[in-house]
N, C-alpha and C positions, 0 to 999 in steps of 0.2 A: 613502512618498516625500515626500508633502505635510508631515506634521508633519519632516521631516526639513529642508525648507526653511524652518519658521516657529523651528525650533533653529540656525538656520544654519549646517548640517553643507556640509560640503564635499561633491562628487559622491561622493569616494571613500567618505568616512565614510555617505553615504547607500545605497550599493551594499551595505554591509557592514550596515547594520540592516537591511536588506529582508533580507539571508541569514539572519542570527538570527532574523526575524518566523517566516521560513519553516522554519528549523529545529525553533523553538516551536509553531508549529502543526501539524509531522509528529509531535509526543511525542504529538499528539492520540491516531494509531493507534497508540503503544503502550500507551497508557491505555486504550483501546478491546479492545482484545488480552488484556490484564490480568483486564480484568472480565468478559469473554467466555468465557476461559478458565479461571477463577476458580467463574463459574456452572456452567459444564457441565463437567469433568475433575477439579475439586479444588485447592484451592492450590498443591499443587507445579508443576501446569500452567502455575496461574497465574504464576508467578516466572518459571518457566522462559520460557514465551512471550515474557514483556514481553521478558527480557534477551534471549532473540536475534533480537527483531525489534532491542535498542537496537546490539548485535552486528553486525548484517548488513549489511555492506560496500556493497551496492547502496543500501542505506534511506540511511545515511550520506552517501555521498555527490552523492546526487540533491537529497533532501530540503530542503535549506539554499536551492536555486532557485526563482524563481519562475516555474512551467509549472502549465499545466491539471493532468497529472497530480499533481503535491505538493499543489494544490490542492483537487484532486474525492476523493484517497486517507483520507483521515480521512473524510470526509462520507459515504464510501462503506462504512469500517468502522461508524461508529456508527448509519447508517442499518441496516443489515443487524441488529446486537446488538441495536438496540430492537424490531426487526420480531421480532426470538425472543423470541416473549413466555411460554415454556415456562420456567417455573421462574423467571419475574421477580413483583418486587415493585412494586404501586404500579395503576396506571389503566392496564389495557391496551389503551383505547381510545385514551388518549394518547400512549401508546406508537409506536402504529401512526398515527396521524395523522403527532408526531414523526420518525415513522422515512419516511413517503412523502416528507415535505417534504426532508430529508435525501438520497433518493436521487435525486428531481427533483432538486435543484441538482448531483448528482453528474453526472447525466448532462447536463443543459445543458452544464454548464461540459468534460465529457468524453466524448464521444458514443458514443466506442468502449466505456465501462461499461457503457451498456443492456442487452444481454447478461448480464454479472453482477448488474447492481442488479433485472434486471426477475426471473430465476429464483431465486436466492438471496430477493428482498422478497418474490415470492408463493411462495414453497417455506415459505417460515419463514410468512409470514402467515395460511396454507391450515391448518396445523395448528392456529391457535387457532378458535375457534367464533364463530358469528355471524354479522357485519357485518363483523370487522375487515379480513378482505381488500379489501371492498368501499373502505372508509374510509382506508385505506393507495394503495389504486389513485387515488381520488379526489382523498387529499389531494398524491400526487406530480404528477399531472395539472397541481395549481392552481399548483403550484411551477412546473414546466415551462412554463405559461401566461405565468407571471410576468415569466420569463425573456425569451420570448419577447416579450412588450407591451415590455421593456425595451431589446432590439435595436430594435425596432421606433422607441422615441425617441432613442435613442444613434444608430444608423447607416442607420436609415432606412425597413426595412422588417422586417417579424415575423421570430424567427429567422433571422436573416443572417448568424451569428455559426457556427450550425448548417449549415443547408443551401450557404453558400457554401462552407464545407470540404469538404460531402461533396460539391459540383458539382467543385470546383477538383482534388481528390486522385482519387475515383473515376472521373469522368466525361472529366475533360480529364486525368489522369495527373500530375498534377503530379509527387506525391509520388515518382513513380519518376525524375523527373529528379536525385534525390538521392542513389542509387546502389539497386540489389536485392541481398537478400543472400538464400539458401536457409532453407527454412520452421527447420532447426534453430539458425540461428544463436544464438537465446536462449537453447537449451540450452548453446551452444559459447562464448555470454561465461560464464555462470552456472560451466561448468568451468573458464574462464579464471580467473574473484577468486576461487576457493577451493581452487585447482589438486590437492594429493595428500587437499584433505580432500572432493573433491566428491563421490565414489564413496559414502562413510559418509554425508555429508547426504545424499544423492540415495534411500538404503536408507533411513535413518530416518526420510523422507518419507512414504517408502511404509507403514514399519510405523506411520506417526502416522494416515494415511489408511485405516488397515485400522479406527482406533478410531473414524476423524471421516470418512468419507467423504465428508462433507457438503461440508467445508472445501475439497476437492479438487475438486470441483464447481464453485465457488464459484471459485478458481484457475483450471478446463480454462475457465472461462465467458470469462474476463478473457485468456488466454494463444492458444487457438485460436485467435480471428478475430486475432488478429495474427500468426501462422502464413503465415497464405493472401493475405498483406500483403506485396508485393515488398520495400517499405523497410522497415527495421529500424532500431530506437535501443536503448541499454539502458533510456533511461526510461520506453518504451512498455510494460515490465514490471513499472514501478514500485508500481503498483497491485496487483500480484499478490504480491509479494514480503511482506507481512503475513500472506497465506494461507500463504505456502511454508514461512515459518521458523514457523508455528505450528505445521504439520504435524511438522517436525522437531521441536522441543520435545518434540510430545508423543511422538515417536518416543524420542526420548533418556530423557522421563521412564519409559518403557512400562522399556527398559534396564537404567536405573539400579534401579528396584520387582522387575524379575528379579533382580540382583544383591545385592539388600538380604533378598530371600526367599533365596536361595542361600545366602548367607554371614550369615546372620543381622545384617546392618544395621537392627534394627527401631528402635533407639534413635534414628536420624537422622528430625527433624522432615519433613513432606513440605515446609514452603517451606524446610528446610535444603537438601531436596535438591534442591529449585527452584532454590536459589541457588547451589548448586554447580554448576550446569548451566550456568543462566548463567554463571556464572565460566569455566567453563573455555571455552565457544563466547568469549567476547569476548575472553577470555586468546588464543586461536587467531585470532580477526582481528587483534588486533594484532601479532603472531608475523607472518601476513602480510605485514602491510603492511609489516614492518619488514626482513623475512629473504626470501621467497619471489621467485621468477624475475620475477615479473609485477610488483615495483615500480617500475622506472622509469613504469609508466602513471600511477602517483600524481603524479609530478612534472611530467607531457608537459603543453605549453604554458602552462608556470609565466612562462618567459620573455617571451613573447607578450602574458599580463598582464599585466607588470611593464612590458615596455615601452607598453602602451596605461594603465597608471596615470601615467606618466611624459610622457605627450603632453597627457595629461587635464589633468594639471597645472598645465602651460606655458599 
């Protein structure tokens, strides 16, 4: 916003670079996705993954906002990648330093990740030897600490940023003054944006999770305690949604490698068929967005901004 003012953009034009900063820094986890799945499944993974996290209609359209979650979601992927230090290259002790510091700001900045960043960092840190759990815990610590000295000069006392959320939301209820919706709702928007195709992704989740169960973990960590949360958003999922479409991916690639053994498709490269994969999920979100029952939601309170650009103005 700052350099925005010293360009002398207008409010509107300033609104509109903060959504590109934010849209550029969500390609973070698909870049994270990439190399994730690249190391542990094989290139066609790798393809496949990146293109339906870039595919995936909830990533899409949260993404470009500036919330905690778009924010802590990259930091939370690349934390966890460095922390698997199975089958990497390079100083795994720096890895794992890397990878605490990474998850400590995840969680500062998004409280409800601890859960995911804390099983997922020592699940993956626990299998390398040595120190490195130790060095990963320590170094999320010093981040967290960081965090915390920095409310402390900002707003007045240590973690204020932290504990007065969880006083205001748990403690005095705020949160529920915003409306309660039933523990499946997540489920029930997730069938809403991909309506006659959620049945197929929801099954090649599952067969992606019979190969990575890990990933699924990693997902129930992030998705449960928002379950047992009266209020509900779709972006409180946002976080999770780089686990889900991985899952799928590799559920579709698992598909596609039966279909290629069946009918003798050996001549198609694996990132060919990573990229046919992707092709056709994004081909299918756009089909979506374009044809399916559920668009008018694309367009709800388009009006509403136009008329608050319009006031802005004046």
């Amino acid at each position: 916003w700052w350099p925005g003012g010293l360009l002398d953009l207008d409010p509107v034009a300033r609104v509109r670079a903060v959504s590109l900063a934010f849209a550029a820094w969500s390609v973070l986890s698909v870049w994270a996705v990439y190399r994730w799945a690249g190391r542990s499944f094989g290139p066609a993974a790798a393809v496949a993954a990146a293109g339906l996290n870039i595919a995936s209609i909830e990533m899409a359209h949260i993404g470009s906002h500036p919330l905690t979650e778009t924010l802590a979601t990259p930091l939370l992927r690349w934390g966890l990648y460095l922390a698997d230090t199975s089958g990497a290259r390079g100083n795994a002790r720096a890895r794992c330093i890397a990878a605490g510091m990474l998850l400590g700001a995840c969680v500062f900045l998004r409280i409800q990740l601890a859960p995911a960043a804390a099983i997922g960092g020592l699940l993956l840190a626990w299998r390398s030897p040595g120190e490195r759990p130790v060095v990963l815990v320590l170094s999320a610590a010093a981040m967290l600490l960081a965090g915390g000295m920095l409310d402390w000069v900002t707003l007045g006392t240590p973690f204020q940023s932290v504990w007065l959320y969880v006083h205001l939301n748990i403690t005095e209820g705020v949160v529920s003054q915003f409306g309660v919706e039933p523990w499946y709702r997540y489920v029930a928007w997730w069938r809403d944006t991909w309506d006659l195709l959620f049945v197929p992704m929801l099954g090649l989740a599952l067969l992606g999770a019979w190969r990575a169960p890990v990933l699924l973990v990693y997902a129930a960590a992030i998705a449960v305690p928002l379950f047992v949360i009266g209020h509900k958003e779709p972006r409180f999922a946002y976080p999770a949604m780089p686990f889900a479409m991985m899952l799928v991916a590799l559920g579709s690639v698992r598909v596609v490698q039966a279909v290629q053994h069946r009918w003798a498709w050996a001549g198609m490269s694996p990132r060919a068929a990573g990229a046919a994969i992707a092709g056709a999920w994004l081909a299918a979100a756009v089909l979506l967005g374009l044809l399916s029952p559920g668009r008018p939601r694309w367009s709800a309170g388009v009006a509403t901004g136009e008329a608050l650009r319009q006031v802005n103005a004046d």
